[in-house]
C-alpha positions as CSV (number, residue, x, y, z in Angstrom):
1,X,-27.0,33.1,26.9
2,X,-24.1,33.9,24.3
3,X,-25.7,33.0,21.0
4,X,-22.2,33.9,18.9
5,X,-23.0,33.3,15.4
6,X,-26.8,32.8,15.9
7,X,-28.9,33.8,13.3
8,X,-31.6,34.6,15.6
9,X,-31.7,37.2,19.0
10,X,-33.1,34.2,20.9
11,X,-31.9,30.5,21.6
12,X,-33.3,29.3,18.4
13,X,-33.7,25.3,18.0
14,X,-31.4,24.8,14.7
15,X,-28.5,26.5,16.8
16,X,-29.1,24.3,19.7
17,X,-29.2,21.1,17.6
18,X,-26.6,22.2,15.8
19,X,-24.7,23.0,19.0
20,X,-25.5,19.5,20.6
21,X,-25.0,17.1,17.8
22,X,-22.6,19.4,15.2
23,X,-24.9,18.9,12.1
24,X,-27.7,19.5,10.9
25,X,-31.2,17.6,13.1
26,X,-34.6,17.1,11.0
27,X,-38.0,16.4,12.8
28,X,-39.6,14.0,10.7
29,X,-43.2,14.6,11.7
30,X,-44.9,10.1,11.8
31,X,-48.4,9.2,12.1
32,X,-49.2,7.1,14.7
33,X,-53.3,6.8,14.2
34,X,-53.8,8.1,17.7
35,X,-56.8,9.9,18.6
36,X,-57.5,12.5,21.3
37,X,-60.1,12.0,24.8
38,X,-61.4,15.3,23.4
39,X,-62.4,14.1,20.0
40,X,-63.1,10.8,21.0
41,X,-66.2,11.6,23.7
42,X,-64.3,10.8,26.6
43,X,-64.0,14.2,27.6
44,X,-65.7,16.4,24.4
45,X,-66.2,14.9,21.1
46,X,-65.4,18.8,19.7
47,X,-62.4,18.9,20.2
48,X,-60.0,21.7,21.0
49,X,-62.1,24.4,18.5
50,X,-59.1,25.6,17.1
51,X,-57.6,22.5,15.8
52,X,-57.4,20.8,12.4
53,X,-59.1,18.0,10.9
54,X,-56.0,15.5,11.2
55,X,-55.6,17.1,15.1
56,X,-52.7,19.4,14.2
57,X,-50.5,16.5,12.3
58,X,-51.3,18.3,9.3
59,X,-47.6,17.7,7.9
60,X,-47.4,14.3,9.2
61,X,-47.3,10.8,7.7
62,X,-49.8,9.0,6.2
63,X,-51.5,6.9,9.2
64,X,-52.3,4.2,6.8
65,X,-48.5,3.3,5.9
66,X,-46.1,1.5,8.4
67,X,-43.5,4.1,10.1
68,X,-40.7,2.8,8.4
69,X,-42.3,4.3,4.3
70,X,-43.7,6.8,6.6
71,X,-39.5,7.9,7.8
72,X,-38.2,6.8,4.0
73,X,-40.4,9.6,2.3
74,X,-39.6,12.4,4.5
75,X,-35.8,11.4,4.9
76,X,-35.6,10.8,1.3
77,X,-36.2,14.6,0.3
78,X,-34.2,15.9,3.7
79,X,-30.9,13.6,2.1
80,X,-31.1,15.0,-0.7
81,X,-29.9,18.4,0.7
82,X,-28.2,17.6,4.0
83,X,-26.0,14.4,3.5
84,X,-24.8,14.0,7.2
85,X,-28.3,14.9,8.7
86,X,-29.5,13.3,11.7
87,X,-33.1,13.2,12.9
88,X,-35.9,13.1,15.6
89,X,-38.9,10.7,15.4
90,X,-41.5,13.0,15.9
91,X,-45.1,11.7,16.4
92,X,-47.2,15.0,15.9
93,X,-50.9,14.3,15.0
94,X,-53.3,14.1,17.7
95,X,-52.2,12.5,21.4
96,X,-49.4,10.3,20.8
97,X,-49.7,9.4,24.8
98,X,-53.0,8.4,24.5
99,X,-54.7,4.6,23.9
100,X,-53.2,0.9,24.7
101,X,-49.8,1.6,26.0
102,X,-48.8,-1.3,24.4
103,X,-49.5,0.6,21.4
104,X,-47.2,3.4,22.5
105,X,-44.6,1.2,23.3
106,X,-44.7,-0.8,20.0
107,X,-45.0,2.7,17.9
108,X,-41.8,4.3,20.0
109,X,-39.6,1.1,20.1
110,X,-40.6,0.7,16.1
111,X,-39.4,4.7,15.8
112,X,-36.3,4.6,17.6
113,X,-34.7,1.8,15.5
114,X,-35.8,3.3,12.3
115,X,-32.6,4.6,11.4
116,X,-29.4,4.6,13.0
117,X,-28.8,8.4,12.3
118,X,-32.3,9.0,14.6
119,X,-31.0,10.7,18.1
120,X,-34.3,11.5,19.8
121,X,-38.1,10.9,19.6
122,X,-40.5,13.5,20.4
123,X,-44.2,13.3,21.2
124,X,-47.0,15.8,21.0
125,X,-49.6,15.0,23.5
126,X,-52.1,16.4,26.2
127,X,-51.0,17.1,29.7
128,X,-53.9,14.7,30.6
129,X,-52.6,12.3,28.6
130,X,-49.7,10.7,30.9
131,X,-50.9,7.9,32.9
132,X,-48.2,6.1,35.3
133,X,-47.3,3.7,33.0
134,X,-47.0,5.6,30.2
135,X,-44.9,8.0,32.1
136,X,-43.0,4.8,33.7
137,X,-42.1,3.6,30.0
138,X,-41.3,7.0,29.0
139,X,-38.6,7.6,31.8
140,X,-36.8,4.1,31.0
141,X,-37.0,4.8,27.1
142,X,-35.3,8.5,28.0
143,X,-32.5,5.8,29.7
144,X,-31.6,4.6,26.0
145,X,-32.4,8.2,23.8
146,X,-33.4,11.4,24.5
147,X,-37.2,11.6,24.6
148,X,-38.9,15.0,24.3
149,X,-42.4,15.3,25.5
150,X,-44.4,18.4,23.8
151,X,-47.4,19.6,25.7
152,X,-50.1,21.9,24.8
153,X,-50.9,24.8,26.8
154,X,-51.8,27.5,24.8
155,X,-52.7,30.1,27.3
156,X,-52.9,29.9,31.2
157,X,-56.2,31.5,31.5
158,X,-58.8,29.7,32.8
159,X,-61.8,31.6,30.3
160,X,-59.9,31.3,27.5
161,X,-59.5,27.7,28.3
162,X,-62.9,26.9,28.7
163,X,-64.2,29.1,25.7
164,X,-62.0,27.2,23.6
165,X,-62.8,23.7,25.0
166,X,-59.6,22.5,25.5
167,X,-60.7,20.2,28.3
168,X,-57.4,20.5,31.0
169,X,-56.6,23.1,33.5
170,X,-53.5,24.8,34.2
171,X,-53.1,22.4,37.3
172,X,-53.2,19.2,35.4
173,X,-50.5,20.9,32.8
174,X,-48.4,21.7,36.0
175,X,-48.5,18.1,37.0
176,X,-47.6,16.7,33.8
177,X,-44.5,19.1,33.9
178,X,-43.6,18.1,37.0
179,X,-44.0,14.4,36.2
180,X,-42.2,14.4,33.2
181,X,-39.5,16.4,34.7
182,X,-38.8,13.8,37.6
183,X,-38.1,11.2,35.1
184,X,-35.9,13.9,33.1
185,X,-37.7,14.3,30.2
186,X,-37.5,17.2,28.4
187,X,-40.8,19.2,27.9
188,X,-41.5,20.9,24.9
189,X,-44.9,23.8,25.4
190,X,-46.9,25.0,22.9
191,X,-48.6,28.4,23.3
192,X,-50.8,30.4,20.9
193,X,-51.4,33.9,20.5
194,X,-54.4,35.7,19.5
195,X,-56.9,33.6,20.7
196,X,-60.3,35.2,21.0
197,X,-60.7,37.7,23.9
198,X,-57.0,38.0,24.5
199,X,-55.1,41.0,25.2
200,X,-51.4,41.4,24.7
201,X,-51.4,41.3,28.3
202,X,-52.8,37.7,28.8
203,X,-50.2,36.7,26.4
204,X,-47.0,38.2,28.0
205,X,-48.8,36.9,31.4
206,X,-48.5,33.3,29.7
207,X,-45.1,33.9,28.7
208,X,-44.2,34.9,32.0
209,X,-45.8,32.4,33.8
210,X,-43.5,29.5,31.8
211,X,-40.5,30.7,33.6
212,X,-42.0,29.4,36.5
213,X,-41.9,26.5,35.1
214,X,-39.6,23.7,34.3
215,X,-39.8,23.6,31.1
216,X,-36.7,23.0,27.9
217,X,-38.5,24.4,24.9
218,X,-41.3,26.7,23.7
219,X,-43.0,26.6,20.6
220,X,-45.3,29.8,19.7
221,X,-47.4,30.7,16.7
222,X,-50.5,32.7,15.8
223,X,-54.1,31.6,16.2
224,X,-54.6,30.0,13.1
225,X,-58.8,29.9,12.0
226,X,-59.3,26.7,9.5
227,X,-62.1,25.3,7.3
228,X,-63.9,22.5,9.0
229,X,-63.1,23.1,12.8
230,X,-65.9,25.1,14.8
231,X,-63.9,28.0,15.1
232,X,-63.7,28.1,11.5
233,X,-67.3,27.7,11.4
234,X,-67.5,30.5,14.2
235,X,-65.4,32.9,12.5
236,X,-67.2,32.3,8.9
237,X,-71.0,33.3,10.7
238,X,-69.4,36.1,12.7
239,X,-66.4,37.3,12.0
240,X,-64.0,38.3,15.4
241,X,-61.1,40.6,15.8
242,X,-57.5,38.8,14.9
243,X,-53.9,39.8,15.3
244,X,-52.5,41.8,12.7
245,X,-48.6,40.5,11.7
246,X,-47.6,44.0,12.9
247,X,-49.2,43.2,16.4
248,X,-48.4,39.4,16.3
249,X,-44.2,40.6,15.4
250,X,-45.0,43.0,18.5
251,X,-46.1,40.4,20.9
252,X,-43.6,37.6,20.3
253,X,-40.9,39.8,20.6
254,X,-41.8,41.0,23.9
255,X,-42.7,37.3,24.9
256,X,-38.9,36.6,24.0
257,X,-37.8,39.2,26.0
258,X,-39.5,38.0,29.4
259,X,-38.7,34.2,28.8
260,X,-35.7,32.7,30.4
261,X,-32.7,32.6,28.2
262,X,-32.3,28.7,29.0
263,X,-35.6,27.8,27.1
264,X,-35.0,27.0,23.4
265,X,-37.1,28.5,21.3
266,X,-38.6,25.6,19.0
267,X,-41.2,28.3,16.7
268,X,-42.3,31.3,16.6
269,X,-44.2,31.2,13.4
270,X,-46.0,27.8,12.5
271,X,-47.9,26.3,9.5
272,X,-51.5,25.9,8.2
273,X,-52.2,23.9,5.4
274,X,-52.9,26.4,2.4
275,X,-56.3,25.3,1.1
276,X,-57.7,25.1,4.8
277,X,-56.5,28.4,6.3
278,X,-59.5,30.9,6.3
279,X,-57.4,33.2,8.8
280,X,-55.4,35.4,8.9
281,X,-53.5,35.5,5.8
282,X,-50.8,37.0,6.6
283,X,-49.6,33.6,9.2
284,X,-49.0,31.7,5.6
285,X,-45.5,33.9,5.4
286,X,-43.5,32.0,7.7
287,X,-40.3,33.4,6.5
288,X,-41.4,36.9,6.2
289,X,-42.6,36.5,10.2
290,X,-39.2,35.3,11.5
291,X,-37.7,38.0,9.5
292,X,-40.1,40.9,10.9
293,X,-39.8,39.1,14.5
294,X,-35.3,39.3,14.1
295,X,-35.9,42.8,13.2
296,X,-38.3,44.4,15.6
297,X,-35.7,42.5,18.4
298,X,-33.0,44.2,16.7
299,X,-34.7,47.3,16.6
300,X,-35.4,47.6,19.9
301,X,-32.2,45.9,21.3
302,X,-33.9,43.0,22.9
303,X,-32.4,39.6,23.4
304,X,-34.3,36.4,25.0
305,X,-34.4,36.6,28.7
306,X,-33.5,40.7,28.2
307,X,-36.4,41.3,30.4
């Protein structure tokens, strides 16, 4: 991939948009009130231990307002700055393919026709989370706009998985790939790094293990520990061993090296509410992390897929 005039040394999601639809493309993060089967007892009433309170919708809507104030607030502040912005509807808290499906249907078709400027929806979900008519719906919806599914993984290692209760296996997440990629639909993956017992190994083997994969965009960020989840609580009895930023720059950028050049890199640093992050500090400097990640690619002449 020639990235000429990229700001980044990988296929970076602003350049794509930018590329695709010539200006610049918000996410405006909506609140659908969904809930998650592990939350909700049907498979664990824990929940994933890593994730927040408001199931990683942190910067999302308020679930209490209709979409439409929901898209006016965030768009409001985005127009401010970008006049000719376009945006993606973008349910992120909790499984947004998960409940009634008339539910889902009503919340997507209410999302698309928010604003005429809107050019794709995107959902965060759980790769058990995509029952045939959900998955029916979604394909004739991608007929009318683009529809991006985003799909947890976080690791591909069957002890991690189960010490951190997430509740799927990596054949179910296969599936759902495969599913969602028979209908079209791009798939967006979400990986961590630094989860307990993890080597920098087990990372790169995840990393590796997505180009097997049919898959159009990768989001990455470090293990974040929070206030009021059990890892938090975990971590606050007992403290355990957590990437440094030095080691967390190191990893990515060798993860960006080994992934296919085709795969557009969505995040490599993400956000944690400020009052609930316990751990580590350092993950609060998003800026300073995609800087250190540019220049430890640069300093060792690396460029996504290089590998």
């Amino acid at each position: 991939m020639n990235y000429v005039n990229a700001q980044h040394r990988y296929y970076y999601l602003d350049y794509y948009l930018r590329e695709k639809y010539h200006c610049k493309v918000f996410k405006v993060a909506l609140n659908g009130n969904f809930s998650c089967p592990n939350r909700d007892g049907t498979i664990s009433a824990r929940g994933c231990l890593f994730c927040s309170e408001k199931g990683s919708g942190d910067f999302a809507g308020n679930p209490n307002d209709p979409l439409s104030s929901q898209f006016q607030i965030i768009r409001g502040v985005t127009g401010q700055k970008w006049k000719d912005a376009k945006y993606i509807a973008y349910f992120q808290a909790n499984s947004n393919t998960y409940g009634p499906i008339e539910k889902i249907i009503d919340l997507a078709e209410q999302a698309i026709k928010l604003d005429p400027d809107i050019v794709a929806i995107s959902l965060a979900t759980r790769c058990d989370c995509l029952s045939d008519g959900v998955l029916n719906y979604l394909g004739m919806l991608n007929q009318r706009i683009p529809v991006w599914i985003e799909l947890g993984l976080q690791t591909i290692h069957p002890e991690t998985m189960k010490a951190m209760n997430l509740g799927y296996d990596l054949e179910t997440f296969q599936k759902a790939v495969n599913d969602l990629r028979l209908r079209s639909i791009d798939v967006i993956v979400h990986i961590i790094d630094g989860l307990p017992g993890e080597t920098k190994t087990m990372m790169l083997e995840t990393a590796q293990f997505l180009n097997s994969q049919d898959i159009q965009g990768l989001k990455i960020h470090s293990l974040f520990v929070l206030k009021n989840t059990p890892l938090g609580d975990e971590y606050l009895k007992k403290p355990f061993p957590l990437l440094t930023m030095e080691e967390y720059v190191d990893i990515v950028s060798e993860q960006l090296a080994i992934l296919n050049d085709r795969i557009v890199i969505h995040r490599v640093s993400g956000d944690a509410p400020a009052e609930d992050l316990i751990e580590p500090k350092w993950s609060a400097k998003k800026l300073v992390v995609m800087n250190e990640i540019d220049k430890a690619m640069k300093r060792k002449k690396y460029r996504q897929g290089c590998r």
